[in-house]
C-alpha positions in Angstrom: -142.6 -55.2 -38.8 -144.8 -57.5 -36.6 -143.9 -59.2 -33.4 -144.6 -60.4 -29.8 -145.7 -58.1 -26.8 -145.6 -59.8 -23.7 -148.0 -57.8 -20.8 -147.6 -58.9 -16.9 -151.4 -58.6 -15.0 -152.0 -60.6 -11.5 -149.2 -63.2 -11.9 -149.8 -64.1 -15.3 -148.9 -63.0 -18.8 -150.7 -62.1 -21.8 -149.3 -62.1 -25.3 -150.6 -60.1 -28.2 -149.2 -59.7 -31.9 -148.0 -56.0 -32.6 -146.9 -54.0 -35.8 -144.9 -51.2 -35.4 -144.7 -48.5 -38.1 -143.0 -45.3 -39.2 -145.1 -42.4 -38.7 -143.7 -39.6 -40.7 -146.5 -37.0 -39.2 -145.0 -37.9 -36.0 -141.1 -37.9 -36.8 -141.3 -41.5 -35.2 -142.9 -44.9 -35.2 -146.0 -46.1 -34.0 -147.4 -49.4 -33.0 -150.9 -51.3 -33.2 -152.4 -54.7 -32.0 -152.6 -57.0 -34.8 -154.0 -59.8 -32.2 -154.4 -60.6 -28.5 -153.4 -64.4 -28.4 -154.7 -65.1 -25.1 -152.6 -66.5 -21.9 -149.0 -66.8 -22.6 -148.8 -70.0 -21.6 -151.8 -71.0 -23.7 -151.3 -69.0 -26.7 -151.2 -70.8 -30.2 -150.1 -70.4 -33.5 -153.2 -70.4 -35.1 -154.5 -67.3 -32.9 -151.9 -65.1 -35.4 -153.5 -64.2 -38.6 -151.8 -66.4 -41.4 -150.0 -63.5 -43.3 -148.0 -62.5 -40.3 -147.2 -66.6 -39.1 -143.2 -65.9 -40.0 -140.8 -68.1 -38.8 -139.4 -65.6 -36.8 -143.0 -65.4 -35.0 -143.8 -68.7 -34.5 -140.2 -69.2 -32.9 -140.3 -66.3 -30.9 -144.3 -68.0 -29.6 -142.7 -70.9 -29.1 -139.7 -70.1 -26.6 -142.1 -67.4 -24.5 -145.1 -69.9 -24.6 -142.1 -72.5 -22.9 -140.5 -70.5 -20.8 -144.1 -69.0 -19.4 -145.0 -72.8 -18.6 -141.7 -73.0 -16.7 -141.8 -69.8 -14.9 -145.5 -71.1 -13.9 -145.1 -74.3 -12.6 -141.8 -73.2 -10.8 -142.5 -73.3 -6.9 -146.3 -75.1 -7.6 -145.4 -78.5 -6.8 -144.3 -77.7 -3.5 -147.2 -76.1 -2.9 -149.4 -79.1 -4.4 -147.7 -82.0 -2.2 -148.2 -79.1 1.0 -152.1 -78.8 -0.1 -152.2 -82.8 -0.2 -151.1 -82.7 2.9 -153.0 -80.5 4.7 -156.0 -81.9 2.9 -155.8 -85.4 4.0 -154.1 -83.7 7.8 -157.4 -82.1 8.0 -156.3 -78.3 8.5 -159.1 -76.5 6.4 -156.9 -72.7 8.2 -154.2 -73.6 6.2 -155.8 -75.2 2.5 -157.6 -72.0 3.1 -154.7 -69.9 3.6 -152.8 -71.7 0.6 -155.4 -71.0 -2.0 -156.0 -67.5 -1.2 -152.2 -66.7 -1.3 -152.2 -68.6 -4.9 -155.1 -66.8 -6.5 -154.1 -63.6 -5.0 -150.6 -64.1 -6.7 -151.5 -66.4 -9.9 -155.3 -66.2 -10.4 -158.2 -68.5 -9.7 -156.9 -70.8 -12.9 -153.6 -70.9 -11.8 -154.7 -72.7 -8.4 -157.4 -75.0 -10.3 -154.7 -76.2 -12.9 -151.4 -76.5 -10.8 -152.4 -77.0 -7.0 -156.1 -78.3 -6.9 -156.5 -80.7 -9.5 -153.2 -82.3 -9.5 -153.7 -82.5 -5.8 -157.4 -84.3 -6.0 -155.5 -86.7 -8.7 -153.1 -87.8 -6.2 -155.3 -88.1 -3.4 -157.7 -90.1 -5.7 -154.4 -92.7 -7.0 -153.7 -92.9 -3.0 -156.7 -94.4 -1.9 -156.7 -96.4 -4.9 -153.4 -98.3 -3.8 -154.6 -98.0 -0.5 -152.3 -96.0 0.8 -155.5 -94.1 2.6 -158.7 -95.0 3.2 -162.3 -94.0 1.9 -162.8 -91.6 5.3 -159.4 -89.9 5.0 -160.5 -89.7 1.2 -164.0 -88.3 1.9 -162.4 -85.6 4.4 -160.4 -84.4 2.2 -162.4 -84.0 -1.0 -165.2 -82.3 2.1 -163.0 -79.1 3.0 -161.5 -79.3 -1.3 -165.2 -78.7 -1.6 -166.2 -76.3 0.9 -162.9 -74.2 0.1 -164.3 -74.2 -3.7 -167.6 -73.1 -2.4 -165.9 -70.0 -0.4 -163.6 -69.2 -3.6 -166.9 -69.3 -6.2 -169.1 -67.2 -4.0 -166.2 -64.7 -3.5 -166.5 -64.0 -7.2 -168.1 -61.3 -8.7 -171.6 -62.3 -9.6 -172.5 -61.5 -13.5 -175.2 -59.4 -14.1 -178.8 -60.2 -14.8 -179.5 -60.8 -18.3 -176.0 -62.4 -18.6 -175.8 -65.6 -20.8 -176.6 -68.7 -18.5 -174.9 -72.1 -17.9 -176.4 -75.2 -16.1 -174.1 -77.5 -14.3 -175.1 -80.9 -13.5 -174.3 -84.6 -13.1 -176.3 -87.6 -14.6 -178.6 -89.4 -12.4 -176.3 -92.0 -10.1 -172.8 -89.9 -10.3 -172.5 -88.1 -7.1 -168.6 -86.3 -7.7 -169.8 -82.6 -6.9 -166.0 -81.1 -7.2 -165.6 -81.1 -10.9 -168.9 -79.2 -11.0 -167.5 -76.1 -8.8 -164.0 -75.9 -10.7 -166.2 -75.2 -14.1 -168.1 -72.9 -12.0 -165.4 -70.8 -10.8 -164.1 -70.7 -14.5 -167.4 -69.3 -16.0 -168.0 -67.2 -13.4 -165.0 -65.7 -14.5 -165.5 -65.4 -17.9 -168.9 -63.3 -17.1 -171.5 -66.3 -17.5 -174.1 -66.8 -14.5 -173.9 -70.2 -13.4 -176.5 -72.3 -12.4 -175.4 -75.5 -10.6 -177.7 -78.1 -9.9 -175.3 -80.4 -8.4 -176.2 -84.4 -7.6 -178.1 -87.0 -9.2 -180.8 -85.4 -10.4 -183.5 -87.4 -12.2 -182.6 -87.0 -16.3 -186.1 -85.4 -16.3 -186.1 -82.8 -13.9 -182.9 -81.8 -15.7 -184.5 -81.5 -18.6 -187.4 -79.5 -17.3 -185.0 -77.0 -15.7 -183.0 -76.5 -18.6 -186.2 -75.9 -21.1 -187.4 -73.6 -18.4 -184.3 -71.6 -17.9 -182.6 -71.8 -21.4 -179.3 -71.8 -20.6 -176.9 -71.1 -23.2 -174.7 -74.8 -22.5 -175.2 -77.6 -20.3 -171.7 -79.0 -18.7 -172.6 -82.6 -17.8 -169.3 -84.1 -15.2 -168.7 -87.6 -15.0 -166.2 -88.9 -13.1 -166.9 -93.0 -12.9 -166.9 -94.8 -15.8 -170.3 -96.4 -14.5 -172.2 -93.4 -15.0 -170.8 -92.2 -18.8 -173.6 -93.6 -20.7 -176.4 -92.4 -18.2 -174.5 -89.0 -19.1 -174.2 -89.4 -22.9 -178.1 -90.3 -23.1 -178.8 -87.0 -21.6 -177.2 -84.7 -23.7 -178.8 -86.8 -26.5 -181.8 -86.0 -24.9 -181.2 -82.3 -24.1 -179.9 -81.5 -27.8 -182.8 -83.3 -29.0 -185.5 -81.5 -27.2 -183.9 -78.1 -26.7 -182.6 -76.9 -30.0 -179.7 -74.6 -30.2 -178.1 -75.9 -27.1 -174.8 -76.4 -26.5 -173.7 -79.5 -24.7 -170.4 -80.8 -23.2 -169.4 -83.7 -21.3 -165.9 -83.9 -19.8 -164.7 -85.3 -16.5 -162.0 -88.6 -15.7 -164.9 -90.6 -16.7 -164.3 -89.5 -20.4 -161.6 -90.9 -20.5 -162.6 -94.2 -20.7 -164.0 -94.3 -24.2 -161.7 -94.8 -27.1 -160.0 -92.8 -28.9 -162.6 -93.0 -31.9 -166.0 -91.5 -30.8 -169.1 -91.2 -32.9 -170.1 -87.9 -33.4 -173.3 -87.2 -31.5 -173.5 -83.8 -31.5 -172.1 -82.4 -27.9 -168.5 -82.4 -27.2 -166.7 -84.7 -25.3 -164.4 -83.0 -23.3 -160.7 -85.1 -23.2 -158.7 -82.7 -21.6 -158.8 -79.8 -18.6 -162.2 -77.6 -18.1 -160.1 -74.6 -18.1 -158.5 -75.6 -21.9 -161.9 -76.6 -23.4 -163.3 -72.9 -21.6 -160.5 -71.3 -23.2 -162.3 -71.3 -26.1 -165.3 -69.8 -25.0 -165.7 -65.9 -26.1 -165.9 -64.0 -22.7 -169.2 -63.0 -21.6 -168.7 -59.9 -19.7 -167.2 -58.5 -22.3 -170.3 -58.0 -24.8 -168.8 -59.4 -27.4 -171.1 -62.4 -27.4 -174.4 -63.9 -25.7 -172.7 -67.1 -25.4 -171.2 -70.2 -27.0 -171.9 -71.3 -30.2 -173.0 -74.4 -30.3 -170.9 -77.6 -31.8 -172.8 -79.8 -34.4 -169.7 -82.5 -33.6 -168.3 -84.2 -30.9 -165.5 -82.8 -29.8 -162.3 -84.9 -29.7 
């Protein structure tokens, strides 16, 4: 008989497919890991082999995977509209103090996704009605950054020889922020990072990746104005590095339709942390990176 285990580490929960079995030598049953499915509140019900995808399964995924999401974002928008606040107030002690209590208690993710990037969306929509202006904005996204900086260089540093990633922005774009979430994340998952940061020339990108040969290149865009600047360098880096993996995701992504001609990197629609959740984890061993994608990705 196969069903759900639910295991509780550092405020989140992990859910992982089990079979439990008589064991006659034993005089009682015994029971194995059929799967892990990831994050709770991630898992899917494609992650369970197909023979054991019972509707008593899928239901039982389906209510923990909801009431996970529940239990998760209980309390966090409190703590978003109090980290908007003391962002734009200017109080780096206390967005200081707020994210260390929420990784201690949730994890690194759990800060990015519920408290950080919510809170950069809503400081972004309030300068755009005007409700602040570009110096209260520019503050604010200063001590998000520098508090990012503090939480990334906290991390455990993977070891040499560990698969590489280069980070960087196309020439012109200058939002660093997105840059140091996916950082955080990959640092996490065992990958050195190697962030190159602003507008640098398409070029010198290029010759740093061919030097380093990184496993992936995340390219961020966050204005529109700067998407196709971003999409002619990946073209560029799959072209002259082969076997690279290439992504570009940021708000700026979301301006092209729906349809997109395949060009070979993905396009990265929704969170960093969803689109990383795919990643196989470095640190483990299991893997010596991503595989590359030979499609977009929608």
């Amino acid at each position: 008989m196969a069903f759900l285990r639910v295991k509780r580490a550092g405020g989140r929960s992990y859910a992982y497919l089990v079979e439990s079995r008589w064991d006659p030598a034993a005089g009682h049953p015994r029971q194995r890991v059929l799967a892990y499915l990831g994050r709770l509140d991630r898992a899917r019900a494609d992650a369970i082999p197909v023979g054991y995808r019972s509707p008593s399964v899928l239901g039982a995924l389906e209510r923990l995977v909801s009431a996970e999401r529940t239990r998760l974002r209980s309390g966090m928008a409190d703590q978003c509209v109090r980290f908007v606040d003391r962002l734009l107030a200017g109080d780096r002690p206390a967005v200081r103090s707020l994210a260390q209590r929420t990784i201690r208690k949730m994890g690194p993710e759990a800060f990015y996704s519920e408290i950080l990037v919510p809170g950069l969306h809503e400081i972004g929509r309030r300068y755009a009605t005007r409700q602040i202006t570009i110096s209260a904005e520019h503050l604010a996204t200063g001590i998000a950054s520098a508090m990012l900086n503090e939480v990334n260089v906290a991390m455990k540093e993977a070891p040499q020889g560990s698969p590489e990633v280069v980070l960087c922005l196309p020439e012109g774009e200058s939002h660093i922020l997105p840059l140091q979430v996916a950082e955080g994340l990959l640092r996490r998952r065992g990958y050195r990072t190697l962030n190159v940061a602003g507008s640098a020339p398409a070029a010198s990108v290029l010759e740093f990746v061919r030097a380093r040969r990184p496993v992936a290149v995340l390219i961020s865009v966050t204005m529109p104005d700067w998407l196709e600047p971003g999409r002619r360098l990946a073209r560029r880096l799959l072209r002259e590095v082969p076997g690279l993996r290439v992504a570009i995701g940021g708000q700026g992504v979301s301006s092209l339709p729906a349809v997109v001609h395949p060009e070979g990197f993905d396009l990265v629609r929704g969170s960093v942390e969803e689109y990383l959740d795919d990643w196989p984890d470095a640190s483990s061993g299991r893997a010596a990176g991503p595989t590359p994608r030979p499609t977009a990705r929608r």
